[in-house]
C-alpha positions as CSV (number, residue, x, y, z in Angstrom):
1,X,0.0,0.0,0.0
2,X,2.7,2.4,1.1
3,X,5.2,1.1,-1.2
4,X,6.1,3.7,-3.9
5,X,5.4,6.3,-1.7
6,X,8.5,4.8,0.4
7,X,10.5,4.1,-2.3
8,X,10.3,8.1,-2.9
9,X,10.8,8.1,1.2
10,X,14.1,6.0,0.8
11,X,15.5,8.1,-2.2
12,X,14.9,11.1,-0.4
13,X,17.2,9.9,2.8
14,X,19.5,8.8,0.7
15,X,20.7,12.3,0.0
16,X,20.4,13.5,3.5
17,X,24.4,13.5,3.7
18,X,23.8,16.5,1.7
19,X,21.6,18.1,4.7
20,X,25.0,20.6,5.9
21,X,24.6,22.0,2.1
22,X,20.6,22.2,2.7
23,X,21.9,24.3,6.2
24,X,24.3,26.3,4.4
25,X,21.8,27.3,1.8
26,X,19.6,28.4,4.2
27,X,22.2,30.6,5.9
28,X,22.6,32.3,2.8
29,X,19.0,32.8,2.0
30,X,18.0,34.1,6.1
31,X,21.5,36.2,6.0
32,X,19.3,38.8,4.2
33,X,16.5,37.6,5.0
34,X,16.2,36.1,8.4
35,X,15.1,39.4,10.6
36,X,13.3,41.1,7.7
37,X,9.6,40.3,7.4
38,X,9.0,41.9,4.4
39,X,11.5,39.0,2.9
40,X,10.2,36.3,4.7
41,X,7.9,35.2,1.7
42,X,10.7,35.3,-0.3
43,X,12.7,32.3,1.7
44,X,9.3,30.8,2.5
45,X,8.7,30.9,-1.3
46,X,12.2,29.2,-1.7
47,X,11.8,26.2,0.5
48,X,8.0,25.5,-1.0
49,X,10.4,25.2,-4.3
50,X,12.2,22.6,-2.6
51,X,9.0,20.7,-1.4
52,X,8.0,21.0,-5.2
53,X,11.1,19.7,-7.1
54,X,11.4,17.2,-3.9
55,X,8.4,16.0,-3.9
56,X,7.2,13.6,-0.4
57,X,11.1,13.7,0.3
58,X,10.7,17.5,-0.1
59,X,8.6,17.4,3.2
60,X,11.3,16.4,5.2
61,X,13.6,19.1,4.2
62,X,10.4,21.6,4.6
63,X,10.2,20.2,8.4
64,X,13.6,20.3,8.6
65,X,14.1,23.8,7.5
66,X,11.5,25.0,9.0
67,X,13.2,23.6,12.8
68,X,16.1,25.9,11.4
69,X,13.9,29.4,10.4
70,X,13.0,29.2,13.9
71,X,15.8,28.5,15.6
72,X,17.2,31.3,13.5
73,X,14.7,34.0,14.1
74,X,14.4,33.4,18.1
75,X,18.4,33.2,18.2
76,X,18.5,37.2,19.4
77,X,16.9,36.4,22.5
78,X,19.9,34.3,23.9
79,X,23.4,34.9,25.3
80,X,26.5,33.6,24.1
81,X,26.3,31.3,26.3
82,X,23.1,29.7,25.7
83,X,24.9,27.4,22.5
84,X,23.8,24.2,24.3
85,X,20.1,25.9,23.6
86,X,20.6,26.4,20.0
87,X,21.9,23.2,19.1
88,X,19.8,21.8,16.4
89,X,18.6,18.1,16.7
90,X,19.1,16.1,13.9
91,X,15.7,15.1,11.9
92,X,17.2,11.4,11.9
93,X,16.6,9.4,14.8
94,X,19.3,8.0,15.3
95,X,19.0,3.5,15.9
96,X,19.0,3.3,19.7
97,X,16.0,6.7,19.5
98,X,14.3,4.2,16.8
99,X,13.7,1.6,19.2
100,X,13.4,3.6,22.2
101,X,10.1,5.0,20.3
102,X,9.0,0.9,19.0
103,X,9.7,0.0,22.7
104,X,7.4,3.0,24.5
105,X,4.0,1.2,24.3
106,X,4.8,-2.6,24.4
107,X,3.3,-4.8,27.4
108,X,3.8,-8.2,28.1
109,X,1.5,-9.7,31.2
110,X,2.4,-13.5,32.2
111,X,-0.9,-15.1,33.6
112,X,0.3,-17.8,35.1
113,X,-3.4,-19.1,35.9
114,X,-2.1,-22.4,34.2
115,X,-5.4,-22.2,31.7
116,X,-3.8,-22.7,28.2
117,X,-2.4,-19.3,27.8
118,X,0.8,-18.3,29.6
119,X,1.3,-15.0,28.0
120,X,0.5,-12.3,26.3
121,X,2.6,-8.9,24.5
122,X,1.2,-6.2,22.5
123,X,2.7,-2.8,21.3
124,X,1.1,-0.3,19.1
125,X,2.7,2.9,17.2
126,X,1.1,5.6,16.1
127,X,0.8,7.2,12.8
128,X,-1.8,9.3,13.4
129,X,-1.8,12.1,16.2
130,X,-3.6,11.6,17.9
131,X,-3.7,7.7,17.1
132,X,-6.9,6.0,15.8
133,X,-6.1,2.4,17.3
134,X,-7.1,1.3,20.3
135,X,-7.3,-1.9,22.0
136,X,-8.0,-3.7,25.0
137,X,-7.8,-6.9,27.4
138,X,-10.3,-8.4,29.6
139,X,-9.7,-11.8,32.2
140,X,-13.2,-12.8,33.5
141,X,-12.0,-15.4,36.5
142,X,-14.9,-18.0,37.9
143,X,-16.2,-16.8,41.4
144,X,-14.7,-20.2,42.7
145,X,-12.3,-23.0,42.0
146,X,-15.4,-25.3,42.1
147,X,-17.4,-23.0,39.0
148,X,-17.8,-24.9,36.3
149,X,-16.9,-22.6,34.2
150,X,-13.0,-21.5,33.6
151,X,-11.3,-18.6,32.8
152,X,-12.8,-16.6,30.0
153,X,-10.2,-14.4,27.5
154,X,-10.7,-11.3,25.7
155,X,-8.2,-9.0,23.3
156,X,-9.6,-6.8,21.1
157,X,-8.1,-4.3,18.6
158,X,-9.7,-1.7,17.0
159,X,-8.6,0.8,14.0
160,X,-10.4,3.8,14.1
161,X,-10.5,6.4,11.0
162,X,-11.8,9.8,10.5
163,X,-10.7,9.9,13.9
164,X,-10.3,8.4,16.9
165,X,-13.8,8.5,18.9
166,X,-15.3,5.2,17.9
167,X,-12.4,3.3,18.6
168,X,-11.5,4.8,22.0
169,X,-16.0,4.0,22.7
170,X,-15.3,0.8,21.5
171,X,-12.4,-0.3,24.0
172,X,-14.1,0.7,27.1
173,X,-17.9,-0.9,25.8
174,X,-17.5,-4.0,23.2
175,X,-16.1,-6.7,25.4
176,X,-18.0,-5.1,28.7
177,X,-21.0,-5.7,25.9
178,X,-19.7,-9.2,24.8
179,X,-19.6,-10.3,28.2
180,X,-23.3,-9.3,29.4
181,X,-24.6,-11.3,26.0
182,X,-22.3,-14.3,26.9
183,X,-23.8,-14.2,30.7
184,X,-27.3,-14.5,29.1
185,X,-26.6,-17.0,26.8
186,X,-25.3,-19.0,29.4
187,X,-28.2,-18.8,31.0
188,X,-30.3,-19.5,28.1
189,X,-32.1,-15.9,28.8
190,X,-34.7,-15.0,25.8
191,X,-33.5,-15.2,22.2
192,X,-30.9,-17.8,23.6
193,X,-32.9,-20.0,24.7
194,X,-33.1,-22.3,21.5
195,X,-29.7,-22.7,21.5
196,X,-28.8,-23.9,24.8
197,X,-27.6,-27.1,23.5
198,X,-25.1,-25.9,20.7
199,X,-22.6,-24.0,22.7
200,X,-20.9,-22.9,19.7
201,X,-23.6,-21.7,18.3
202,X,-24.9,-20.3,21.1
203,X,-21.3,-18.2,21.5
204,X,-20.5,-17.0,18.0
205,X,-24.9,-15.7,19.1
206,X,-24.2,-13.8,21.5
207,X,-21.0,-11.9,20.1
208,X,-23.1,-11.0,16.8
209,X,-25.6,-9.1,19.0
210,X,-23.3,-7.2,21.4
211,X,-21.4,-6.4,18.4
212,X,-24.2,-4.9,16.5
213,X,-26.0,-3.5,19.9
214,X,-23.2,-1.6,20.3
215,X,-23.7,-0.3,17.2
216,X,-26.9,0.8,17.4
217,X,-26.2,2.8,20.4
218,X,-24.1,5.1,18.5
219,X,-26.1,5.3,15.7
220,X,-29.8,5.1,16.4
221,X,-30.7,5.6,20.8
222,X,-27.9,7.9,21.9
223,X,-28.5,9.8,18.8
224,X,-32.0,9.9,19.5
225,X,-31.6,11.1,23.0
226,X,-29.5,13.9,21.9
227,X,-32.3,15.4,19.2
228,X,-35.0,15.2,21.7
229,X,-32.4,17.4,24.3
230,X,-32.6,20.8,24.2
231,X,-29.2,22.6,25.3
232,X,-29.4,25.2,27.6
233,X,-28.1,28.4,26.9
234,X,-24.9,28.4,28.3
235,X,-24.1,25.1,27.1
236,X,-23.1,25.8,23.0
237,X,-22.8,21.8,21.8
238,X,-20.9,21.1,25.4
239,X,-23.7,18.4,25.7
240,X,-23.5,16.6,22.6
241,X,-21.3,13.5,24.2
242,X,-18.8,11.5,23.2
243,X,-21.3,8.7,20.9
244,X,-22.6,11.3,18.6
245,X,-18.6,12.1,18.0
246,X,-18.2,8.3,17.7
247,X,-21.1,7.9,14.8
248,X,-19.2,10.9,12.9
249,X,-15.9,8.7,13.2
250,X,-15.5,5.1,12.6
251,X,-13.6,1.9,13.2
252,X,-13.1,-1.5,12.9
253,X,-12.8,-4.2,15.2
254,X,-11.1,-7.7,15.8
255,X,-12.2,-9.6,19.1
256,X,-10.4,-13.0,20.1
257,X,-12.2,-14.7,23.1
258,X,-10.8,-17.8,24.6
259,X,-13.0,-20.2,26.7
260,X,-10.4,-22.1,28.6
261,X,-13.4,-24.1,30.3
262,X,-12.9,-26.5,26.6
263,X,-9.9,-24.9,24.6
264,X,-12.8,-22.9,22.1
265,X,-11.4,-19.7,20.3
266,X,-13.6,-17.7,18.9
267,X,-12.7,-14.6,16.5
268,X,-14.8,-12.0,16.0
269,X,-14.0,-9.7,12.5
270,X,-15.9,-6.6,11.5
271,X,-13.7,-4.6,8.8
272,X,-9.9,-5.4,7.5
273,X,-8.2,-5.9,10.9
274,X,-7.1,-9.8,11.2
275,X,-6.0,-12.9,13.0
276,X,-3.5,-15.3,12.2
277,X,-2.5,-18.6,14.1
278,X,0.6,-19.8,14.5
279,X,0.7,-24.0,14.5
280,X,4.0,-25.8,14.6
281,X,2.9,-28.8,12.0
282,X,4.7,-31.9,10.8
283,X,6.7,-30.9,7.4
284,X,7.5,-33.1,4.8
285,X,10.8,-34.5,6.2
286,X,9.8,-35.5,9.1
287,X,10.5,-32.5,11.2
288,X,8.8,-29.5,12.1
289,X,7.5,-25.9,10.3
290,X,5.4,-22.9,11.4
291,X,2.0,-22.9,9.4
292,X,0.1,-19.7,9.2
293,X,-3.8,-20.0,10.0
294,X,-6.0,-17.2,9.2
295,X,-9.3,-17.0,11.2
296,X,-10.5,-14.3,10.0
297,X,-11.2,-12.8,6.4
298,X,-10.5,-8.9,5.5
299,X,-14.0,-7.5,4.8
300,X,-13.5,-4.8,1.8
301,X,-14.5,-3.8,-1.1
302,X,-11.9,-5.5,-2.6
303,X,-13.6,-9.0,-1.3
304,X,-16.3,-10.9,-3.8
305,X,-17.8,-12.3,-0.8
306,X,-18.5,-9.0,0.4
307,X,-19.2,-7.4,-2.8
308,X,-21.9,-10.3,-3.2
309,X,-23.4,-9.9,0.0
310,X,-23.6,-5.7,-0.3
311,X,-25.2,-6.9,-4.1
312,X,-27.9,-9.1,-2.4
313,X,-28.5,-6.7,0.5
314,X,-29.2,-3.9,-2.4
315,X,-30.8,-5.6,-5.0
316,X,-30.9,-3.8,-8.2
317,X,-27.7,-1.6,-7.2
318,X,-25.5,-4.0,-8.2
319,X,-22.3,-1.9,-10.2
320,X,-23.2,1.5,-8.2
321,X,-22.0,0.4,-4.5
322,X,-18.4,-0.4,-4.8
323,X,-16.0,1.7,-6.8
324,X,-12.4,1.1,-7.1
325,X,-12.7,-1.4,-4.2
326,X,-14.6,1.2,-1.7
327,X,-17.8,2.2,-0.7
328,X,-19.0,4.8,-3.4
329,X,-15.2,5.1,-3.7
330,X,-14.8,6.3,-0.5
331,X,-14.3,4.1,2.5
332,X,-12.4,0.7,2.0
333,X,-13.7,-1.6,4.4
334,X,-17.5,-3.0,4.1
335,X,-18.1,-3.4,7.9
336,X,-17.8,-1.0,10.4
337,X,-18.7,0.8,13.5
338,X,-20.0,4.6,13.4
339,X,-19.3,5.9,10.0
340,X,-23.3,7.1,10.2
341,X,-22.4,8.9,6.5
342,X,-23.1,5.5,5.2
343,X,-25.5,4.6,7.5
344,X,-28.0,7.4,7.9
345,X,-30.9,7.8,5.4
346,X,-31.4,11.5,4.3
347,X,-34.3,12.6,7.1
348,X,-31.4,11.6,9.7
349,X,-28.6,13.6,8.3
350,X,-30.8,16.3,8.1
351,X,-32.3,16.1,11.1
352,X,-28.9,15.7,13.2
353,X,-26.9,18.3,10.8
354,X,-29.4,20.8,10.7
355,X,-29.6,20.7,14.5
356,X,-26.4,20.9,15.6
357,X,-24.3,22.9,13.3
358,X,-26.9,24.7,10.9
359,X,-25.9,23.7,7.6
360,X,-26.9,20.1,5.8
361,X,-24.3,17.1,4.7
362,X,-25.0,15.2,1.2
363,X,-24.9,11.3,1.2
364,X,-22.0,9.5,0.1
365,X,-22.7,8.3,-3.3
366,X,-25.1,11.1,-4.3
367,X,-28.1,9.7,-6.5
368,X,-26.4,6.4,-6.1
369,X,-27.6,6.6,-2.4
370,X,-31.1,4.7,-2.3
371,X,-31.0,2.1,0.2
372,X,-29.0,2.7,3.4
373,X,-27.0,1.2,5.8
374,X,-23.9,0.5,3.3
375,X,-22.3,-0.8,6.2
376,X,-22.7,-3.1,8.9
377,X,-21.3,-3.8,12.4
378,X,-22.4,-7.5,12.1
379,X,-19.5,-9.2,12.5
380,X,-18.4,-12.9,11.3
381,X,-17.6,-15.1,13.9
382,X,-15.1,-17.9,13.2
383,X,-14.6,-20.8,16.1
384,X,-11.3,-22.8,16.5
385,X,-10.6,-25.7,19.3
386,X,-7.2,-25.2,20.4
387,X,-5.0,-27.8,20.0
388,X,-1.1,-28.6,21.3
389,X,0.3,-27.8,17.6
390,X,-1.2,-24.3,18.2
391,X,1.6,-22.3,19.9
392,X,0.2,-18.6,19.4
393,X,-2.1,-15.9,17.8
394,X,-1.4,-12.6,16.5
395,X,-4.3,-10.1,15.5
396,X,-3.6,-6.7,14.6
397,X,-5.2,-3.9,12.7
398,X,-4.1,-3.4,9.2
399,X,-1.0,-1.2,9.4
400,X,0.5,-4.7,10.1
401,X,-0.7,-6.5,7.5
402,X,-0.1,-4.0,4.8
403,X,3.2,-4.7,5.1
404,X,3.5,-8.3,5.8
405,X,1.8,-11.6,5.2
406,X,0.1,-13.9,7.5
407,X,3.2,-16.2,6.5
408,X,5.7,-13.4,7.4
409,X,4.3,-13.1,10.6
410,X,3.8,-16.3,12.1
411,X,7.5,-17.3,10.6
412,X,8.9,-13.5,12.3
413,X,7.5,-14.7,16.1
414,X,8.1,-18.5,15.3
415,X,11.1,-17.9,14.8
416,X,11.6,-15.1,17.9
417,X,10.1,-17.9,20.3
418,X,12.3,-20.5,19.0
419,X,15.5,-18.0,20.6
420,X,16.3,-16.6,17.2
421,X,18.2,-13.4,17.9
422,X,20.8,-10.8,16.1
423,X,22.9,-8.0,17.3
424,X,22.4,-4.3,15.5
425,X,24.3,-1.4,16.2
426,X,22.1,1.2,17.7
427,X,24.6,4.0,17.7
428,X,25.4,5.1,14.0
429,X,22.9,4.6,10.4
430,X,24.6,4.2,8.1
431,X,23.2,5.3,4.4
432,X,24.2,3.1,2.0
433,X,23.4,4.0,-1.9
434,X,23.5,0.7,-2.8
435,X,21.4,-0.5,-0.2
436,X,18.8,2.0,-0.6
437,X,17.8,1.4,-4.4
438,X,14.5,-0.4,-5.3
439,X,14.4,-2.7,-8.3
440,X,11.2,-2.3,-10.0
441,X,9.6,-0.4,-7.7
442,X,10.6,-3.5,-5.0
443,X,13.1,-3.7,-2.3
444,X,14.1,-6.9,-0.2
445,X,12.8,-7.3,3.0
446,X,15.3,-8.3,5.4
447,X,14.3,-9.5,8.8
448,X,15.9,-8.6,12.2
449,X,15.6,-10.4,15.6
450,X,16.2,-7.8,18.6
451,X,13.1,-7.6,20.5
452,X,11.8,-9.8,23.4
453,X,8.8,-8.5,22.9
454,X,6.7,-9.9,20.0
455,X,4.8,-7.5,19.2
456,X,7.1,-5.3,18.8
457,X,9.9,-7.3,17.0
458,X,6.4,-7.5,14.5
459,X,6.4,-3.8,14.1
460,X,9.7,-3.3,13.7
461,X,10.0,-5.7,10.3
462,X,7.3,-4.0,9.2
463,X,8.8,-1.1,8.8
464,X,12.5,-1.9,8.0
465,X,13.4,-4.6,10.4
466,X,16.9,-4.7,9.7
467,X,16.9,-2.0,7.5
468,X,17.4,0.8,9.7
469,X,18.2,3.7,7.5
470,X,14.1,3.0,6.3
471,X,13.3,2.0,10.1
472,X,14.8,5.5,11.5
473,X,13.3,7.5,8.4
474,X,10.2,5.5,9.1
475,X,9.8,6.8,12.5
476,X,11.8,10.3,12.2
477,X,8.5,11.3,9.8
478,X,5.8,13.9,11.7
479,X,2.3,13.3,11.3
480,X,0.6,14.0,9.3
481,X,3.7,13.3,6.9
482,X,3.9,9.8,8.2
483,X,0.4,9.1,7.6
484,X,1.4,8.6,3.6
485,X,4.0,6.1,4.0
486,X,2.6,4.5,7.1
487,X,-0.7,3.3,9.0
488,X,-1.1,3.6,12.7
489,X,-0.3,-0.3,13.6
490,X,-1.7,-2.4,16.9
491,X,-0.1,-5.7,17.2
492,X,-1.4,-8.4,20.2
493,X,0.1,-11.6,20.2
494,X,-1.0,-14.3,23.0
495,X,1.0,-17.6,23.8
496,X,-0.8,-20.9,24.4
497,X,0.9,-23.3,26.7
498,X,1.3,-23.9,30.4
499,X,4.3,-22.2,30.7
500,X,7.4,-20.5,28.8
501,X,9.6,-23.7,29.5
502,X,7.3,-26.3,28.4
503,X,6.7,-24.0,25.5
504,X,10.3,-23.9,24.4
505,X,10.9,-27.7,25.4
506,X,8.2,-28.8,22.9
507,X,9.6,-26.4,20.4
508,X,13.0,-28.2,20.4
């Protein structure tokens, strides 16, 4: 996805050696016209050049110059002494800053509950500022050691867009959600009661409805509360809360639950975040090899199921829906929470737009816009029974998976769990023309294995691994620069097993 907008990324830093001439032109240019206003357009006008000839690698030199102008301009306000003050950082983050910022967010919890899973690590880095991904992690624990029911899992990851309000609603209400439906099911309460007897069943159920409950509370009753509220004066649009914010934004989600009362995984998908098992199988010598197994499917435009599905849902549409892979060429992913553009009918969007900020919003599509919802929080709900051969999962939104394959990853953590590891040298980059140049528009990915923690060592390889000149450009970027050569990424990866030793035994 980002591909040839970092191979113009990677040419660009590979003439940053020339960044003391980029400083000395500059010097030049403020010399007559640093403390002159009236010539300020003119060296403004100058470094817009740059961005122009430059193109995206411009944009670092604009940033960069741009760190210098104001340096420059505030430099009469200090004393000859103050030279510590007016150093000027290098854009570059240097290796050891690279993995200081990958290392920032990572967690890894141990259980030790001896229930099947024995670990679990996640990370997340942000493109976006603030980020769109959240996540979460819930352990429901039985009342007593005599319940007959065990310990009950739940990780969930969700990528938010046009902001980050439905994701942040959905990590403090989905699984909360999940869990109340579960509860009932178990207790065969109302619509569950028919399928007391298929547990299965009765689970993948109950995680449909909280899904799409959840849902509807953003779009339809909270939404509904707030037209029939009338502020007071004082209040301005202080009282429209954070669900209508969350029906303007949207976001997918990915939900693993693990029963450990029988071994049962179930994966929950709604949009083009994804989860991949990691199974150590039998290969054809006679020894061992990591097989990727995908447990959920990305829901897109891009995706005949889904295109069939949208085609049936909106009969005689068929042609007008998707375009270019999106939703009336606009959103990508075919199932989601909020995004109420593609979900409201007209009266709706009228009646919420013209309340609230006085003017009125157009449906996506235009005349092509007959029959909404265009998009559902339905989710589909895969179920698994753990075995001994499965060793881990790994779900993650899609700034992961963008960059590498289900294969990739399970190989990358196999691999890491196995005791794979390499030594890099964090204190110099070194740029390397030769290593820098793309063939056909492709460049070799080459793998490094320097972090304990999964999740990250998965983040890193996705953006250079042992690349670092690419790695440290990667992460040296500014939103919202970074935001076209990278996606915000959340990684969770959980470990089945008793324990870390028996894990590595059985490996061996």
């Amino acid at each position: 996805m980002f591909l040839l907008q970092r191979q113009a990324l990677t040419l660009s830093f590979n003439g940053l050696r020339a960044k003391a001439l980029c400083r000395n032109i500059y010097q030049k240019t403020a010399e007559t016209a640093a403390y002159n206003r009236n010539n300020r357009s003119t060296l403004m006008r100058y470094v817009i050049g740059v961005v122009g000839v430059s193109g995206v690698g411009g944009g670092i030199l604009y940033y960069y110059l741009q760190g210098e102008r104001q340096q420059t301009y505030n430099s009469s306000s200090l004393n000859d002494n103050d030279d510590e003050r007016m150093r000027i950082n290098p854009i570059i983050r240097s290796p050891r800053e690279a993995t200081t910022k990958l290392r920032e967010n990572q967690v890894s919890f141990s259980l030790q509950r001896n229930n099947g899973v024995w670990k679990y690590e996640s990370n997340q880095l942000g493109s976006n500022y603030p980020i769109e991904d959240m996540k979460s992690v819930n352990f429901e624990y039985p009342n007593s050691e005599k319940s007959a029911f065990g310990d009950r899992l739940f990780f969930g990851i969700y990528d938010g867009h046009s902001g980050w309000n439905t994701s942040k609603l959905l990590s403090e209400k989905l699984i909360p959600r999940v869990i109340k439906h579960l509860d009932k099911a178990i207790e065969g309460y109302g619509e569950y009661s028919n399928l007391i007897s298929n547990k299965q069943e009765l689970t993948k159920k109950a995680i449909e409805k909280a899904f799409v409950e959840v849902d509807e509370d953003i779009l339809i009753y909270s939404t509904n509360r707030l037209l029939n509220i009338s502020p007071k004066p004082d209040e301005g649009l202080n009282y429209i809360d954070e669900n209508l914010l969350s029906a303007f934004a949207g976001s997918c989600a990915i939900l693993a639950y693990i029963d450990t009362t029988d071994k049962g995984l179930y994966i929950a998908c709604t949009g083009d975040s994804r989860a991949v098992l990691g199974v150590k199988d039998d290969d054809e010598k006679g020894g061992k090899k990591w097989k990727a197994v995908a447990l959920s499917e990305d829901q897109t435009g891009r995706s005949e199921k889904e295109v069939k599905r949208l085609n049936k849902e909106h009969p005689g549409e068929e042609g007008n829906i998707i375009i270019n892979g999106r939703i009336f060429g606009g959103l990508e992913p075919t199932r989601s929470f909020g995004d109420s553009k593609y979900k409201w009918n007209m009266k709706m969007q009228e009646a919420v737009f013209t309340k609230f900020f006085k003017i009125r919003r157009g449906l996506p599509g235009g005349s092509r816009n007959k029959t909404p919802p265009y998009l559902t929080a339905r989710p589909e709900v895969t179920y698994h029974k753990l075995t001994e051969n499965d060793k881990f999962l790994v779900i993650a939104s899609d700034g992961l998976w963008d960059e590498l394959s289900n294969e990739e990853v399970i190989e990358l953590v196999g691999k890491l769990l196995e005791g794979k590891r390499d030594m890099i040298n964090e204190e110099k980059n070194n740029f390397s023309e030769d290593e820098l140049k793309y063939e056909n528009n492709m460049q070799e990915k080459v793998f490094t294995f320097v972090d304990e923690n999964a999740s990250t060592h998965l983040i890193r390889n996705a953006l250079g691994g042992a690349k670092q000149d690419l790695l440290c450009a990667l992460l040296s970027l500014p939103s919202p620069i970074s935001r076209r050569f990278r996606d915000d990424i959340t990684v969770t990866v959980v470990f089945f097993g008793p324990d870390y030793q028996t894990n590595i035994k059985e490996l061996q």
